[in-house]
C-alpha positions as CSV (number, residue, x, y, z in Angstrom):
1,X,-105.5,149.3,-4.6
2,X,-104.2,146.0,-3.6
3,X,-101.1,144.6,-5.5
4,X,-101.3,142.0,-8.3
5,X,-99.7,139.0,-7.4
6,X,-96.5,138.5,-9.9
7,X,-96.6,136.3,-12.8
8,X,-94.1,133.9,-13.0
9,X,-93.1,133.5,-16.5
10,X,-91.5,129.9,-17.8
11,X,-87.7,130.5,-17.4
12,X,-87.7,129.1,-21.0
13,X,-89.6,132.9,-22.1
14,X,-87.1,134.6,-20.2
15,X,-83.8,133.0,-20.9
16,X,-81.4,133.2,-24.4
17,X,-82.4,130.2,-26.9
18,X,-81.3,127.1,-25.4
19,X,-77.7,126.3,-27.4
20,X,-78.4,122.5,-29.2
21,X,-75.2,120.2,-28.6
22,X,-74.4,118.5,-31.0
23,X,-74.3,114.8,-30.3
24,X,-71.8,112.7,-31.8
25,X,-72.1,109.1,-31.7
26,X,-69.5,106.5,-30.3
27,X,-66.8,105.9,-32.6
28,X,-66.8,101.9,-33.3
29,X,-64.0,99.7,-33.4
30,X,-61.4,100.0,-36.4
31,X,-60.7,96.2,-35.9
32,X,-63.1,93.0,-35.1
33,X,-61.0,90.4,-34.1
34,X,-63.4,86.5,-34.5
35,X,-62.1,84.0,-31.8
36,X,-64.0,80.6,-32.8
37,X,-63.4,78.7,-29.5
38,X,-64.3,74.7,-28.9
39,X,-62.7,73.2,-25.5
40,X,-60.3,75.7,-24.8
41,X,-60.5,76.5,-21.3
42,X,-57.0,75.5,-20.9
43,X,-55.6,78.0,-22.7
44,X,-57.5,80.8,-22.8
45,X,-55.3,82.5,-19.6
46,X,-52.7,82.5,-22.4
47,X,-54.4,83.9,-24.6
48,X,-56.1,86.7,-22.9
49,X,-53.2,87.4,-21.7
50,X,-51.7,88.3,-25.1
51,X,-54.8,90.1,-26.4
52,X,-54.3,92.3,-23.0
53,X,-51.2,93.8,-24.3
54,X,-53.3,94.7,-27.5
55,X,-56.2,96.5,-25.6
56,X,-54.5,100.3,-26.5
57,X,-55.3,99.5,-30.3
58,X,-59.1,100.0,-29.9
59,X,-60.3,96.7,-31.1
60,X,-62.9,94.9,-30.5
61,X,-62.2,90.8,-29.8
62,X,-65.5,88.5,-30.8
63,X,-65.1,85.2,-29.0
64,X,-67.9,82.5,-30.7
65,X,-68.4,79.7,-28.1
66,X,-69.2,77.1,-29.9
67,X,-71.2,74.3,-28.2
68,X,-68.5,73.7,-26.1
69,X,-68.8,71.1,-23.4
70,X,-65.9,72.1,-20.9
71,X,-66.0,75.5,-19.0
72,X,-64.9,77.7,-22.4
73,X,-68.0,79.3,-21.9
74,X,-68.0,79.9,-17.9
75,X,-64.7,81.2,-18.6
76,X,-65.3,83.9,-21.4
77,X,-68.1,85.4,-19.8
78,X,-66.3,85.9,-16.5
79,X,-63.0,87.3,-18.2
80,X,-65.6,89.5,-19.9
81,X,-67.2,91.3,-17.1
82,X,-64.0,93.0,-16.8
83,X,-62.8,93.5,-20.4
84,X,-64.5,95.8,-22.4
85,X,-63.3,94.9,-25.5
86,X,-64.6,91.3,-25.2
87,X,-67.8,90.3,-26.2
88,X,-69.2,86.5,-26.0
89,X,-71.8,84.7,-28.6
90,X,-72.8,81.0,-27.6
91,X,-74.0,78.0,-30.1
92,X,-75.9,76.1,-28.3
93,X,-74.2,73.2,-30.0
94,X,-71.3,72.8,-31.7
95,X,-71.4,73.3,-35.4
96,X,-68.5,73.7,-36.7
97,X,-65.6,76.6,-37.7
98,X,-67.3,77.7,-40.9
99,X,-70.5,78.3,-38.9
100,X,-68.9,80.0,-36.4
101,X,-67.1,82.4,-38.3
102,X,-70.2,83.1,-40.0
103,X,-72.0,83.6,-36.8
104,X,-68.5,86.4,-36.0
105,X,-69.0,88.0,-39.0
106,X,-72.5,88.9,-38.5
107,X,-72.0,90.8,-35.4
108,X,-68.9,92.5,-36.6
109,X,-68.9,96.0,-36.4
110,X,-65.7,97.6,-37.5
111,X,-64.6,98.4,-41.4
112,X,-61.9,95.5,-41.2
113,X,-62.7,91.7,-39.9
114,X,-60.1,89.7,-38.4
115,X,-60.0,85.8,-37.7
116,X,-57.3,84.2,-35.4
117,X,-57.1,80.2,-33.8
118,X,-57.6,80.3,-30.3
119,X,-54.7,78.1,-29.8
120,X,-52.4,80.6,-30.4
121,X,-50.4,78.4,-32.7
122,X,-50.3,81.8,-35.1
123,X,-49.2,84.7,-32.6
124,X,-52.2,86.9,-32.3
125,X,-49.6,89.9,-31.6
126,X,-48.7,90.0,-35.2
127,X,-52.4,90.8,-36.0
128,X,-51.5,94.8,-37.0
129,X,-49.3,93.7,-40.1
130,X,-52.4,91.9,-41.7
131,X,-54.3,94.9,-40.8
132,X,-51.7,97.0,-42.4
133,X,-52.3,95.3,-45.6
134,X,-55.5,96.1,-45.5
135,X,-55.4,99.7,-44.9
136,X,-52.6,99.0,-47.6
137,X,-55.5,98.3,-50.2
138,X,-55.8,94.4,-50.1
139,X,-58.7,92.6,-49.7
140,X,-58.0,90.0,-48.1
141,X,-54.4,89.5,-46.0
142,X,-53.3,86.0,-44.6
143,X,-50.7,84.3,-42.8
144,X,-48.7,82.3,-45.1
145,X,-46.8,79.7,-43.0
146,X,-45.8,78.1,-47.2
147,X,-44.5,81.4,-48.2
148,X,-41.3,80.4,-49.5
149,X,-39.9,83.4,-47.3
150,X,-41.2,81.5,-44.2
151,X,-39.2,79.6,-41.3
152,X,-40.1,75.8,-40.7
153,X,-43.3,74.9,-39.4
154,X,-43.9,73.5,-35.9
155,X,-47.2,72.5,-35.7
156,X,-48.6,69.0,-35.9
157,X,-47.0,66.7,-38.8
158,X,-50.1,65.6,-40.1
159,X,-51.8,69.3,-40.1
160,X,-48.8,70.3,-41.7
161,X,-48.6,68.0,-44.1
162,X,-52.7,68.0,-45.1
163,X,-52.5,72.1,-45.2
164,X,-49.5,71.9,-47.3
165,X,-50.8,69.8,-49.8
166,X,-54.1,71.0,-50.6
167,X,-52.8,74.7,-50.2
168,X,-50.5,73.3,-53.4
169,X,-54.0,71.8,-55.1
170,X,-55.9,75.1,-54.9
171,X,-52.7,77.2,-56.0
172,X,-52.5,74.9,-58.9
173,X,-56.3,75.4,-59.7
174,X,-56.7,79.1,-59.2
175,X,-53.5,80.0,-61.0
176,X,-52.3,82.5,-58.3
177,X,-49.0,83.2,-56.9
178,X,-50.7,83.0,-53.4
179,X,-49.4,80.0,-51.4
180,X,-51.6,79.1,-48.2
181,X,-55.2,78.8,-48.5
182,X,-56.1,76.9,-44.9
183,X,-54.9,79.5,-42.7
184,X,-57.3,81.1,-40.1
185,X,-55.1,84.0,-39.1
186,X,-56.4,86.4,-41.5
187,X,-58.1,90.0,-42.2
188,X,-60.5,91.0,-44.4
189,X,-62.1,94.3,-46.3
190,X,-66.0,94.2,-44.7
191,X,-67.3,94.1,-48.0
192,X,-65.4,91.0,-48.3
193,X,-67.2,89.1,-45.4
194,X,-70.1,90.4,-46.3
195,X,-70.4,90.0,-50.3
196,X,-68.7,86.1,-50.2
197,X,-71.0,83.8,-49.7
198,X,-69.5,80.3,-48.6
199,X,-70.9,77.0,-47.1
200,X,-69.0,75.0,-45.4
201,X,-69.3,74.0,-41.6
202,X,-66.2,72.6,-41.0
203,X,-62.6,73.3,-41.5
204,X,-62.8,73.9,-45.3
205,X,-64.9,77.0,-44.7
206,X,-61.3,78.8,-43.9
207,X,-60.2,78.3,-47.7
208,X,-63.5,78.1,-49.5
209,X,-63.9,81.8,-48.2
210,X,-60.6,82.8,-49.9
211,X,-61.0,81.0,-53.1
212,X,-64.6,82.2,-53.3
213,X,-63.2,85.6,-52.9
214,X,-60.3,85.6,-55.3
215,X,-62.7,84.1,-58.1
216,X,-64.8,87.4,-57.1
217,X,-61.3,89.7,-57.9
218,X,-60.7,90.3,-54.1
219,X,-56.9,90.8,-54.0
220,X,-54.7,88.8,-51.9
221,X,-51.6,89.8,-49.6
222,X,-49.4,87.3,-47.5
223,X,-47.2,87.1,-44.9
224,X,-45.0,85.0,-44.2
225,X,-45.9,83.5,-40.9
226,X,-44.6,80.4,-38.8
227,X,-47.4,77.8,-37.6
228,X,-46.5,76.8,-33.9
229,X,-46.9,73.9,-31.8
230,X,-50.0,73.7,-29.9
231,X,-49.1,74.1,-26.2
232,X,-52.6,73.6,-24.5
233,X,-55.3,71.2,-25.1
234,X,-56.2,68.5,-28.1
235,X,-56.5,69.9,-31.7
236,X,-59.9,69.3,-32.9
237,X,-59.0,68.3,-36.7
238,X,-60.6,65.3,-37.6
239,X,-58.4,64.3,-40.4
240,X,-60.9,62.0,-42.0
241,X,-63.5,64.9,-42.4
242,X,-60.9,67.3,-43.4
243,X,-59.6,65.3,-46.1
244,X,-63.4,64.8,-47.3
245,X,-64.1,68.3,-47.2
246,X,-61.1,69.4,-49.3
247,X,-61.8,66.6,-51.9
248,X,-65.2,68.2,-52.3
249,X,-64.2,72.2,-52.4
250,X,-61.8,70.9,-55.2
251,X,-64.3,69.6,-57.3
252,X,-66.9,72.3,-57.0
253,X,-63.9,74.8,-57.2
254,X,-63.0,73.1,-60.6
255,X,-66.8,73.1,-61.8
256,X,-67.0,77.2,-60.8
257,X,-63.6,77.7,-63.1
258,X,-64.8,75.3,-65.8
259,X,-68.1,77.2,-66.4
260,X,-66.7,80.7,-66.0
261,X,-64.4,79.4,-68.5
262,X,-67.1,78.6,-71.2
263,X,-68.9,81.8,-70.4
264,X,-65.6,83.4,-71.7
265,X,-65.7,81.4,-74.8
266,X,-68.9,82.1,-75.5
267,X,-68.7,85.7,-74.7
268,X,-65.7,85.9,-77.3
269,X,-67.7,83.4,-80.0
270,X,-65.4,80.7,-79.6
């Protein structure tokens, strides 16, 4: 009798079980970091230079192009290539800070949202003791360069002077012992980025979002932060604008206080 020829069985029959792995996602960033950038190819070198000495905290940096017509853009993408913890959005078009912090926050990933000027004129080093504030329980943590605790200012005299008075206009209206409202150099809970809804494109976006947010109950830390000079390129304040813009967020500011103000009466039968 001839033999059989063997039967090779599926080494799947003839093996243990296979042992599943678990798979465990990539842990995201505990920090996103929005760059709004317009013209700044002159100093970004100094700038990524700082935010170098920051790559070990596991953030991630978000820089929004936008529109700009020097070689910003040509720039970001090639430092990017070789830093992971970059990543570069484009407008097409420039339209404006508010939009492009908008445009930041949407492709944020991390639990806490950071903004910071691209001009370095607020060191981006001192980043962490926002953050800190956060973790802390704060909503919402800002540099405060009219923090009665804060050195002299060097910035420009006429930015100085415009963020120091209408920062003294919304303190007035909102009642709050908080003292800068136009600083960019700030962090934020998620929820906060993500619940308050503000419209402006321009400059006035930066405090719209924080008095929107503190009429909400969003708590508010500062710290005591000097504004530098500018060392690298033009600003792109148009003081005209600015001023316009501010004029109007105080007047729909008032009108938001005014109604929630006769709601109360009403609520308490006055």
């Amino acid at each position: 009798m001839s033999a059989q020829p063997a039967v090779r069985l599926p080494v799947e029959s003839t093996s243990r079980p296979p042992v599943l792995e678990s798979v465990v996602a990539p842990r995201g960033p505990a920090v996103s970091v929005v760059v709004p950038c317009y013209n700044e190819a002159e100093g970004l070198p100094s700038l990524l230079a700082r935010l170098e000495r920051m790559e070990s905290l596991g953030w991630e940096f978000i820089f929004i192009d936008d529109g700009s017509r020097d070689g910003t853009f040509t720039a970001l993408l090639a430092a990017a290539r070789c830093r992971p913890w970059m990543r570069v959005v484009r407008h097409g078009t420039n339209l404006g800070l508010g939009t492009a912090m908008r445009t930041g926050f949407a492709v944020a990933r991390a639990p806490i949202v950071c903004t910071i000027d691209s001009d370095c004129t607020y060191l981006p080093e001192r980043l962490p003791e926002l953050v800190r504030l956060v973790e802390g329980g704060a909503d919402i943590a800002t540099a405060s360069p009219w923090h009665p605790d804060c050195v002299p200012s060097q910035g420009g005299r006429v930015r100085v002077a415009l963020s120091r008075a209408v920062s003294g206009l919304y303190k007035r209206l909102i009642g709050q012992d908080v003292h800068t409202f136009t600083c960019l150099c700030r962090a934020y809970r998620r929820e906060v980025v993500q619940e308050t809804h503000f419209r402006a494109a321009g400059f006035a976006a930066v405090a719209e979002l924080m008095l929107r947010g503190m009429l909400n109950g969003y708590r508010v830390r500062e710290v005591p932060m000097q504004l530098g000079a500018r060392q690298f390129g033009e600003s792109k304040l148009n003081i005209g604008d600015a001023i316009l813009s501010h004029v109007g967020l105080l007047a729909l500011m008032a009108l938001l206080l005014s109604a929630r103000w006769a709601r109360g009466r009403a609520g308490h039968g006055v």
